[in-house]
TIDRENKOL-699433 format. One record per residue (C-alpha): x, y, z. Coordinates in Angstrom, 2 decimals. Example, Ala and Ser with C-alpha at 12.3 -4.5 7.8 and 13.67 -1.06 7.14 Angstrom:
! TIDRENKOL-699433
<<12.30; -4.50; 7.80>>
<<13.67; -1.06; 7.14>>
This chain:
! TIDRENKOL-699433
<<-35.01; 15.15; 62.80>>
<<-36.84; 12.22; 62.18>>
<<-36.39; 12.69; 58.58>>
<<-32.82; 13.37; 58.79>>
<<-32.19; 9.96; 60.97>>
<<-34.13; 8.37; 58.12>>
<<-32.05; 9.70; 55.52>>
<<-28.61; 8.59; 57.74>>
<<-29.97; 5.14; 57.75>>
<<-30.97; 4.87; 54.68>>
<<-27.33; 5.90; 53.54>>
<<-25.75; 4.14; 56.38>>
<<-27.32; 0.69; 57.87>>
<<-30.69; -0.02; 56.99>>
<<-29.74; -0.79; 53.00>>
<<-25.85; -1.13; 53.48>>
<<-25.09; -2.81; 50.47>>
<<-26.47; -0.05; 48.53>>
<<-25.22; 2.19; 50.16>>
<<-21.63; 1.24; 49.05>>
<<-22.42; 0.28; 45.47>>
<<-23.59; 3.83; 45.51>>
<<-20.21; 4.82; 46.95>>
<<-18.08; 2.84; 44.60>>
<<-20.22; 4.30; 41.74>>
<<-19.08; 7.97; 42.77>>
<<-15.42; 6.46; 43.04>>
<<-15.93; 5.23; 39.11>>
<<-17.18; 8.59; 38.32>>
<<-14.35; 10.22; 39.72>>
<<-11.62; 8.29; 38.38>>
<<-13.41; 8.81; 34.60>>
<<-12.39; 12.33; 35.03>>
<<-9.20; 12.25; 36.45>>
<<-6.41; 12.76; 33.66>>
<<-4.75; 9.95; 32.64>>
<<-1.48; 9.09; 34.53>>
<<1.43; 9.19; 32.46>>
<<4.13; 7.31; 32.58>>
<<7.12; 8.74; 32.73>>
<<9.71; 6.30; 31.06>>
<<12.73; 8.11; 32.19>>
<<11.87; 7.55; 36.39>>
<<11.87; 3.35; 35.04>>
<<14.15; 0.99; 36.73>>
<<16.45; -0.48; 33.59>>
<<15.52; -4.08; 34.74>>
<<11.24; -2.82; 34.29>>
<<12.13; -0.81; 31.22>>
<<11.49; -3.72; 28.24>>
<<8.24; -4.42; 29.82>>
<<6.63; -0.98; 29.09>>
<<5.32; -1.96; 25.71>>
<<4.91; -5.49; 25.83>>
<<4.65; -6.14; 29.60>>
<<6.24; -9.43; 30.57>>
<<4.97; -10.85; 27.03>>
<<7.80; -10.12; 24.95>>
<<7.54; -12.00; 21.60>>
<<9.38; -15.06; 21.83>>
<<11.41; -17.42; 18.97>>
<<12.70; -20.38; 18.69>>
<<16.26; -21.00; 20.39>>
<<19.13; -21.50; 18.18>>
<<21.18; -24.59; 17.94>>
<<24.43; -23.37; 18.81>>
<<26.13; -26.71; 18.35>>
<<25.09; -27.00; 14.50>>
<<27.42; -25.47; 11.84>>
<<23.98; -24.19; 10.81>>
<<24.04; -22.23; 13.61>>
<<25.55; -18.43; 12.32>>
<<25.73; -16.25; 15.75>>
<<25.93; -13.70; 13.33>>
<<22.72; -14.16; 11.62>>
<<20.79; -12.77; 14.38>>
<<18.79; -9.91; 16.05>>
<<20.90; -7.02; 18.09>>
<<21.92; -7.94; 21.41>>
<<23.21; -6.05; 24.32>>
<<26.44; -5.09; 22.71>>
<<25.47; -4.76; 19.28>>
<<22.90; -2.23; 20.10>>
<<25.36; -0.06; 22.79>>
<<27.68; -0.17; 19.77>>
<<25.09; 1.75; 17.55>>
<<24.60; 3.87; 20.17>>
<<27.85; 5.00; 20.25>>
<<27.60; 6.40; 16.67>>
<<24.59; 8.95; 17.02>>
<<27.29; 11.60; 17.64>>
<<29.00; 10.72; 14.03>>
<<28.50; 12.87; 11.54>>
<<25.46; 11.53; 9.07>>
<<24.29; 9.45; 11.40>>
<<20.33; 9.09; 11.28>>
<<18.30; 7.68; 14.38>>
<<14.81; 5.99; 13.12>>
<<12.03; 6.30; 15.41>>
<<11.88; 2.76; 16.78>>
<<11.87; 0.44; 19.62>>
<<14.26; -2.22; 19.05>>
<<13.78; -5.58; 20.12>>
<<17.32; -7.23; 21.21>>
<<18.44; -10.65; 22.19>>
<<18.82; -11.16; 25.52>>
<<20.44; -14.88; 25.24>>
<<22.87; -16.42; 23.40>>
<<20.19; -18.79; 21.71>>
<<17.75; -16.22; 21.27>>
<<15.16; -17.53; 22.54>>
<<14.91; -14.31; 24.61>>
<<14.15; -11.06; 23.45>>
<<13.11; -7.66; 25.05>>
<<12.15; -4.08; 23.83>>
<<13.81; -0.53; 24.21>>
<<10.96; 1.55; 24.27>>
<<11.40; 4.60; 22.52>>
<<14.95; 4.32; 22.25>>
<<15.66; 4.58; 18.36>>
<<17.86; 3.25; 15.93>>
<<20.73; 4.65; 14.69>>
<<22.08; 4.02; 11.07>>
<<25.82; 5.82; 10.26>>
<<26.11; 7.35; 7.22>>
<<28.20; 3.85; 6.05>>
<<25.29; 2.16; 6.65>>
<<23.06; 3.94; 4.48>>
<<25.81; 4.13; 1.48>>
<<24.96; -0.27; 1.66>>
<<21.31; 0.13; 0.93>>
<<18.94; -1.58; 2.26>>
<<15.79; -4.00; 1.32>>
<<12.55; -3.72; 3.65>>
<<10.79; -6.94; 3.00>>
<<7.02; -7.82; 4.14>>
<<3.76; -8.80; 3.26>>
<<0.82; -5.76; 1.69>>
<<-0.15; -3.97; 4.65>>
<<2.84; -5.67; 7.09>>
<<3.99; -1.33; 7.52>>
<<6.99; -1.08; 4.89>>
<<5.85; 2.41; 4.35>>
<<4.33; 3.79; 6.95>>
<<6.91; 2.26; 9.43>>
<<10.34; 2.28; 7.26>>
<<9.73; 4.48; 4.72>>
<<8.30; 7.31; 6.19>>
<<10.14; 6.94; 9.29>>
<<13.35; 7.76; 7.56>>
<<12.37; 10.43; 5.39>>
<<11.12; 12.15; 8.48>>
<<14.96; 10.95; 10.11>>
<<16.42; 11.94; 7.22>>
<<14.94; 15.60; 6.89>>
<<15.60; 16.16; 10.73>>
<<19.30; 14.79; 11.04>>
<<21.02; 15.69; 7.81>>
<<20.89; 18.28; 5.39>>
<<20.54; 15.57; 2.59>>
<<18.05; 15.23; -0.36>>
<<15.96; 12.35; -1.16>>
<<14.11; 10.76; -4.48>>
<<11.49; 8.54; -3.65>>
<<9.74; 6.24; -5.83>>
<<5.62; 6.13; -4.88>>
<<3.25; 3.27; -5.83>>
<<0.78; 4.31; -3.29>>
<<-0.17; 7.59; -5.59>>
<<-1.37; 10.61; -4.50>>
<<-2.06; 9.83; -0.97>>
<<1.67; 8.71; -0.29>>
<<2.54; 11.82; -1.90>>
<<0.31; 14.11; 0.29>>
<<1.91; 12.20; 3.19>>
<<5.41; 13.42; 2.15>>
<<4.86; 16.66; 1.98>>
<<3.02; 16.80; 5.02>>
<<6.68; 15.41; 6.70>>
<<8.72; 18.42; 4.80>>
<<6.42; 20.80; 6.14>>
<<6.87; 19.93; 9.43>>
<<10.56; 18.54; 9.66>>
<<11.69; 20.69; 7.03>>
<<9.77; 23.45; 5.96>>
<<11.08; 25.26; 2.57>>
<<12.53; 22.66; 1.31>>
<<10.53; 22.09; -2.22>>
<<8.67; 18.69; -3.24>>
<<8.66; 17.73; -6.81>>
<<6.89; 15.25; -8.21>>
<<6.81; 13.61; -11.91>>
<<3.61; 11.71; -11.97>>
<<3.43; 10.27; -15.59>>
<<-0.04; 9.30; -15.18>>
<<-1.79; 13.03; -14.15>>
<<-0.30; 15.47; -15.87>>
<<-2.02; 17.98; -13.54>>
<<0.32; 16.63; -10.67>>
<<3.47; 16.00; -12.27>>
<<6.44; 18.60; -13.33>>
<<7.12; 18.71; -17.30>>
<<10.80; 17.19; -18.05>>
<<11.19; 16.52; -21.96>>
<<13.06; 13.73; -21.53>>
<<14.85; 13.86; -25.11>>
<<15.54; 17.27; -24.90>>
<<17.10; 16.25; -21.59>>
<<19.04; 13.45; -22.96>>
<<20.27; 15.42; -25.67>>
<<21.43; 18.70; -23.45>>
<<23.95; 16.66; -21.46>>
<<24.97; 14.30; -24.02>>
<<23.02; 11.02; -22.99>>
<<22.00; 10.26; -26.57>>
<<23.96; 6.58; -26.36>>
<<21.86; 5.77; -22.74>>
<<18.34; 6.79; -24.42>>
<<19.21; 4.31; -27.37>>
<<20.09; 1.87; -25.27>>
<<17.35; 1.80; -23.26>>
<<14.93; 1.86; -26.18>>
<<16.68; -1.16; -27.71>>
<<16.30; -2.94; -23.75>>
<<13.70; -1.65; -21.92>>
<<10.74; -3.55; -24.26>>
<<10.82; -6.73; -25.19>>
<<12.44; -6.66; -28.92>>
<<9.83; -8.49; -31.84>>
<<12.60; -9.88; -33.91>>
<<14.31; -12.18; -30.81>>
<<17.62; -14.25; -32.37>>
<<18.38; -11.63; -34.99>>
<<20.93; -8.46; -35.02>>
<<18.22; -6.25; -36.18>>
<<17.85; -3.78; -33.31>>
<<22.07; -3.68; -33.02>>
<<22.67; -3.58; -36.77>>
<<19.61; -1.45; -38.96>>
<<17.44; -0.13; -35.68>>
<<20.57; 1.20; -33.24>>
<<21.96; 3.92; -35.84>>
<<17.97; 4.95; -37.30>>
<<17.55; 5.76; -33.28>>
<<21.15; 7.74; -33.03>>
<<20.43; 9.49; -36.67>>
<<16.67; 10.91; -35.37>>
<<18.41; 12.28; -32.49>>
<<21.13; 14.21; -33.83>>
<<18.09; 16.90; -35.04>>
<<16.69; 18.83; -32.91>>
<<13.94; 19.47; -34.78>>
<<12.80; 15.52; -33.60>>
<<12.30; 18.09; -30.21>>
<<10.20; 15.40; -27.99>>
<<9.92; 11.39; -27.93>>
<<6.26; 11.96; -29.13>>
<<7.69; 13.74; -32.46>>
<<10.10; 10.70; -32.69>>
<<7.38; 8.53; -32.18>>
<<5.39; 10.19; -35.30>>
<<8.48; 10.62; -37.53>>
<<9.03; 6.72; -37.03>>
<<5.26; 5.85; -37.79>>
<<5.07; 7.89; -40.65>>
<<7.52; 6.44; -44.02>>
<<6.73; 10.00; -45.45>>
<<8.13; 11.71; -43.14>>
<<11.13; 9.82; -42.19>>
<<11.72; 9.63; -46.14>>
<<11.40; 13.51; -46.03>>
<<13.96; 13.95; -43.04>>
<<16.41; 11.38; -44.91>>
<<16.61; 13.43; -47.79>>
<<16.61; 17.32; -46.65>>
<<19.16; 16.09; -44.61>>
<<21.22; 13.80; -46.65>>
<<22.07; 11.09; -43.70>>
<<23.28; 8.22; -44.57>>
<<21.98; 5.91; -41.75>>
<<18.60; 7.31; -42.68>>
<<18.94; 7.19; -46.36>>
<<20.45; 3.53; -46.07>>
<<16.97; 2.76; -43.93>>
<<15.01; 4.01; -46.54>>
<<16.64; 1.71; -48.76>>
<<16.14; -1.30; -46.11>>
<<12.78; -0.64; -45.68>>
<<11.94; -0.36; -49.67>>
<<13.93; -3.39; -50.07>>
<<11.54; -6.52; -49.11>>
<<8.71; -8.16; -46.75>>
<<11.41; -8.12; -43.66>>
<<11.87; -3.88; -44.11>>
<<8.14; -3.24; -44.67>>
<<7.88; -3.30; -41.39>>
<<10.53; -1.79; -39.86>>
<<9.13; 1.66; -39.43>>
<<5.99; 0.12; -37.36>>
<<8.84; -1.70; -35.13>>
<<11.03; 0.87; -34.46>>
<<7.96; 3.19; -33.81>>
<<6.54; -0.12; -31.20>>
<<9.83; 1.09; -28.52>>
<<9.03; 4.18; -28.29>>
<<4.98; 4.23; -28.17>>
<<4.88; 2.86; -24.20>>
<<6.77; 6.27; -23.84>>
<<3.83; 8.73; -25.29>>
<<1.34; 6.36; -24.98>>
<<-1.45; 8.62; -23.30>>
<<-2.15; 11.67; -23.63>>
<<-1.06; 12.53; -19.77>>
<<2.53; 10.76; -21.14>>
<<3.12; 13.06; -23.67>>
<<2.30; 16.03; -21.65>>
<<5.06; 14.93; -19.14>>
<<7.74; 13.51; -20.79>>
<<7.55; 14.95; -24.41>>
<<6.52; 18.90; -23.01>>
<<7.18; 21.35; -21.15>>
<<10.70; 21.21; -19.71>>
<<11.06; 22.58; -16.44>>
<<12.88; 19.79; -14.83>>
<<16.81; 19.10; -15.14>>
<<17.65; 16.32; -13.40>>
<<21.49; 17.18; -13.73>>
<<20.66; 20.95; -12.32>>
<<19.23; 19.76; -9.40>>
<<21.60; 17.26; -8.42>>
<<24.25; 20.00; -8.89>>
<<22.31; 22.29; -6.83>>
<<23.47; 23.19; -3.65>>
<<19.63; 23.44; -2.31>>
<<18.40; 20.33; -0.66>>
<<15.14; 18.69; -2.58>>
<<12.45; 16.43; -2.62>>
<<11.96; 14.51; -5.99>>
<<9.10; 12.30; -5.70>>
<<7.87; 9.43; -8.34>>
<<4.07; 9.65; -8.73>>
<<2.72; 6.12; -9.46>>
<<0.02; 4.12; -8.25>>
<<-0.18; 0.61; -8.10>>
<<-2.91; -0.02; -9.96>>
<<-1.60; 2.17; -13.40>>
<<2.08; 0.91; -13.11>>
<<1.51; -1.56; -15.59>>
<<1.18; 1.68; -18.08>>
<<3.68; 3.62; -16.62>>
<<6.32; 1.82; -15.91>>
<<8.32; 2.40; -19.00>>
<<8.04; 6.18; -18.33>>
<<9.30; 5.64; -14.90>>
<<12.29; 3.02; -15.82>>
<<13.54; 5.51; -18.24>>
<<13.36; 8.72; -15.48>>
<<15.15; 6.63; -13.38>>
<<17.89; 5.61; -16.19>>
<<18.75; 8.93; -17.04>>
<<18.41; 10.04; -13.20>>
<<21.48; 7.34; -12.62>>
<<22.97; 8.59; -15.54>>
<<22.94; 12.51; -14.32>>
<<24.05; 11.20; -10.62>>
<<27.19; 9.64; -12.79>>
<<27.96; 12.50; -14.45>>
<<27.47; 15.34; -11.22>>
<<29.69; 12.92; -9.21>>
<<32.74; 13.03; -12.29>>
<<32.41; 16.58; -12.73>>
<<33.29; 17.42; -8.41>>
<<35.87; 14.44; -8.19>>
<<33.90; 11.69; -7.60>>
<<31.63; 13.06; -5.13>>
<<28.10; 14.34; -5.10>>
<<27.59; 18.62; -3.17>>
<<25.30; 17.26; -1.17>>
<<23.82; 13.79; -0.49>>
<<21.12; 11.87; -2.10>>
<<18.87; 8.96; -0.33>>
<<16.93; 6.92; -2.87>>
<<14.20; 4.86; -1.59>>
<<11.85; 2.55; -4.09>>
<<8.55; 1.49; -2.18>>
């Protein structure tokens, strides 16, 4: 007994302040393995509901001077209205809805702003015809929180395709196709990687170019795309333009890598000229035989096409294998994923590669949309991180 009165006082009276640290530990303890309580957005009063995220410290600007001509009240964020008018078009057809919480305006100055938690943005079909330009600093979430977020809106809510062009290399690549998998699962990924061949699908670009009659936007993008050596002259329009347009109308020249050799190699091209009797050729030969200024012109011509096959992962891409038709799969009625392989740090080497994919992938979108009145069969988003 006496040892149980002991033990009362000793939890009761005679040390009463530890006694109820000792009860507000167990309290601590207790609440540590109690679940999280969750809150459940839809049971918030409207008035409470901008407050969720930000609590009562919604980021503030600077108030407009609505008496300056300066003073746009169109060149603002969404208010009120503008937003309930968006929401009025998530039932219209095409219509995406990003995952986002949208701050709005909340006074004509706009010095006030709160949040929509969780309530997403829609963008109509019209919208996304306009294009649009994500800008921010490295790091500020262009990808991860516009880029991705509309891929993943644009595999749930329409049945449209997408190419997207990928500086962040493999890694943004791997985080695309984990999206398809789980937004839209079947749908393929395809990716042309000009730097690792052991990533990228094989499209012979020539052969391409040459299947659906885009000899003249190959030449023309060789005489642009690099800066020309002989600035203030009518060389490239006048002697280089119809050597370019002769080459191509063999198919033996079956890659720009063999173009590339022909072009570097006098003997050759002299060979070609005469089995074949051309006259642009033979009248090259003769231009090239003829002084100090044609000498040259072989190693020139050869200089716009070298960025093209310039490693040895270049000319296993673009001047191989051909399993990709650009035209095919636009014309396709499956849904695809075309991604751009490139990293940041090798664009400097591949860029030429790329800016020529994505000429004759214009070019192919052109000619789909002439041959089914003007119109693609089904939709294409194009997004360039």
């Amino acid at each position: 007994m006496d040892s149980g009165r002991d033990g009362g006082l000793d939890s009761e009276g005679v040390d009463g302040q530890h006694g109820k640290d000792g009860r507000e530990e167990h309290r601590e303890e207790t609440r540590a393995h109690e679940p999280a309580r969750r809150i459940d957005k839809n049971k918030l009063a409207t008035s409470a509901d901008h407050q969720l995220l930000y609590g009562p410290r919604v980021p503030k600007r600077p108030a407009r001077d609505l008496q300056s001509p300066l003073g746009n009240p169109e060149v603002r964020l969404l208010n009120r209205a503008a937003l309930a008018k968006l929401d009025a078009t998530r039932t219209e057809a095409g219509t995406v809805v990003l995952s986002a919480t949208p701050l709005v305006e909340v006074t004509p100055d706009g010095s006030l702003l709160e949040s929509r938690p969780y309530h997403g943005l829609p963008v109509t079909a019209e919208h996304r015809r306009r294009g649009t330009i994500v800008v921010g600093a490295t790091g500020s979430g262009k990808t991860s929180r516009y880029a991705l977020n509309a891929i993943h809106a644009l595999l749930r809510d329409t049945d449209e395709s997408i190419l997207y062009n990928n500086l962040k290399g493999p890694r943004g690549t791997e985080e695309i196709r984990e999206i398809v998998e789980r937004v839209a699962p079947g749908t393929p990924v395809t990716v042309f990687a000009p730097g690792d061949a052991t990533r990228s699908v094989g499209i012979n670009l020539l052969k391409f170019a040459r299947r659906h009659g885009f000899e003249s936007t190959l030449v023309a993008h060789l005489l642009a795309a690099i800066e020309k050596g002989r600035e203030g002259s009518n060389y490239w329009e006048i002697i280089a333009k119809p050597v370019f347009e002769a080459v191509l109308r063999y198919d033996k020249i079956a890659s720009l890598a063999a173009m590339h050799e022909l072009l570097s190699n006098s003997a050759l091209l002299e060979s070609l000229a005469q089995r074949t009797a051309d006259p642009d050729l033979a009248e090259f030969n003769h231009y090239r035989s003829s002084g100090a200024n044609g000498a040259t012109s072989g190693v020139d011509l050869a200089g716009r096409i070298a960025p093209l096959c310039a490693t040895e992962a270049a000319r296993a891409v673009a001047s191989g294998a051909d399993e990709l038709d650009l035209v095919e799969c636009i014309a396709s009625s499956k849904r695809f994923v075309l991604v751009i392989e490139c990293s940041e740090s090798t664009y400097r080497t591949e860029k030429h590669l790329v800016s020529l994919f994505l000429t004759l992938w214009f070019q192919s979108l052109l000619k789909v949309s002439e041959e089914h009145g003007g119109v693609l069969p089904r939709g294409v988003n194009m997004m360039i991180d």
